[in-house]
N, C-alpha and C positions, 0 to 999 in steps of 0.2 A: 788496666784500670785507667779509665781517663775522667779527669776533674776536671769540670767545667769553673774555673774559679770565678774567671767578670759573671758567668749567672748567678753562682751562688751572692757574691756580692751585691747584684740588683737584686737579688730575692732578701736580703737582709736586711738592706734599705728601705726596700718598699712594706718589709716589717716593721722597722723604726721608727718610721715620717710619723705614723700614725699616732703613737703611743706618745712621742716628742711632741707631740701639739697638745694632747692633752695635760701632759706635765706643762706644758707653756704654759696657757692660760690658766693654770690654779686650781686645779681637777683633780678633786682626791673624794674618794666613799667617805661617807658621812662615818663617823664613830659614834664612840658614847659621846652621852650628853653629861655638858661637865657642871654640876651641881656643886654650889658650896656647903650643901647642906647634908647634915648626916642622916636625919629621921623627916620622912613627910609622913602627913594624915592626909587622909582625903574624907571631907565630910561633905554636906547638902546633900542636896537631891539628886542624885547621880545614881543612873540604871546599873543595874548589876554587871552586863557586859561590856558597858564604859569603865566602870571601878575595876572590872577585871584587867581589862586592856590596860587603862593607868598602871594599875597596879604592876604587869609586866613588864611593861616600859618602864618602872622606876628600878625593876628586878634586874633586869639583863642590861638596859642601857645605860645606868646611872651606878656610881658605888655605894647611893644611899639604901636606906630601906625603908620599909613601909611601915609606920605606927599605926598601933590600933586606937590608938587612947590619944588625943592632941594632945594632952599636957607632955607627955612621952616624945611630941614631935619639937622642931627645929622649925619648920613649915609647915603652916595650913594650908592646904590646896583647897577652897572650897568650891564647889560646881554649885552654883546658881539655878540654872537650868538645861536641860539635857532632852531637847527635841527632835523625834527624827521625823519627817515626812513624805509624800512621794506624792507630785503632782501629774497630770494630765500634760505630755510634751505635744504631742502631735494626733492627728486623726490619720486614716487611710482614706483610697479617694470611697470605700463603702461606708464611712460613719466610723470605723470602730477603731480606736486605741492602739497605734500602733509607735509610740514611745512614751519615755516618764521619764519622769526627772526627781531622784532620788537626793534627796537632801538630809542632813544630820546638825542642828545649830547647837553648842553647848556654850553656856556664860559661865567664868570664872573669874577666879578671886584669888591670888596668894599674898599670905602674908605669917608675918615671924611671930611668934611668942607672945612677943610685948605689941602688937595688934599693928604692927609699921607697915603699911601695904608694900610688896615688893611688888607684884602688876594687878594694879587698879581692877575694879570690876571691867573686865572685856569679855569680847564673843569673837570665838572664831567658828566659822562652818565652811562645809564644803557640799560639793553637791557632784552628782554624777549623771550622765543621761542613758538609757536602757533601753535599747528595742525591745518590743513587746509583741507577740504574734499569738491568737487563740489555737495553733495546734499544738502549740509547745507550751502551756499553762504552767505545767508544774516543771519542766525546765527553767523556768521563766522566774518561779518561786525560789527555784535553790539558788540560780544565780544573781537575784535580789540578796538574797540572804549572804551572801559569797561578797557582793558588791557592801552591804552596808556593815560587815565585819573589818572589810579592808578599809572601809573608810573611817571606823573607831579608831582601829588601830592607827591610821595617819596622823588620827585629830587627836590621840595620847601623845605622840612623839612631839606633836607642833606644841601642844600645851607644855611639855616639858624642853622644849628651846627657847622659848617664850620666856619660862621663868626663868633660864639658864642666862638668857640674854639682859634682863630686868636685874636681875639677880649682880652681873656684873657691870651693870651701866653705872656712874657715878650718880650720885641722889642728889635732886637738885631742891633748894629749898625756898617756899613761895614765897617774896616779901609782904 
């Protein structure tokens, strides 16, 4: 039986270096999001699979839960408006459409009980860009649909750091 011991030793280190650096600079998975509230609602204008996606984001990520009724909540999450669109990115050199550029803009609003804004009316959006090809049509279709689900899903969790972040910032008051 022969042990290579100095290999094993470089093969251990050159497993470590890696992980050590990431612990260095402050690198750790994102967790729950840390809410001080117990009950949100989500009211406005907000599409069904946006309130769906909020809604699971406040399920699995947060220890609050979801009110149906606001007087029932702690926080009103209100959505504003909730736009998705998809423009024209690029042409081929024959004329025809060959990327887009998929965007999702939502405006909101949180605020407590007694009407105190915790984050002001803002908009956050994000956008993503898509190659497009006419032989792949409806490939093209699932994975638009595939792209603009991942992207709700982004824009609940950001909405719900947002107010995590507003929520603990000190409250400053206007003279």
């Amino acid at each position: 039986m022969n042990i290579n011991l100095p290999r094993r030793g470089l093969l251990g280190v050159i497993a470590i270096v890696p992980l050590a650096g990431l612990l260095a600079c402050g690198f750790r998975i994102r967790g729950m999001v840390d809410l001080p509230f117990k009950a949100i609602a989500i009211t406005g204008s907000v599409s069904p699979p946006l309130r769906g996606d909020i809604q699971t984001a406040i399920l699995t990520g947060t220890d609050a839960k979801v009110a149906i009724n606001p007087k029932d909540a702690d926080l009103i999450l209100d959505i504003t408006n909730d736009v998705s669109g998809r423009e024209i990115l690029a042409y081929g050199s024959t004329g025809q459409v060959s990327a887009y550029r998929l965007s999702i803009r939502v405006g909101f609003r949180a605020y407590d009980t007694s009407g105190v804004d915790i984050v002001p009316e803002s908009e956050i959006y994000m956008t993503r860009d898509m190659d497009f090809s006419n032989s792949t049509v409806l490939a093209t279709d699932v994975q638009q649909a595939q792209f603009l689900t991942q992207m709700r899903k982004d824009l609940a969790v950001q909405i719900l750091r947002r107010v995590s972040a507003s929520a603990r910032a000190p409250q400053t008051k206007a003279f």
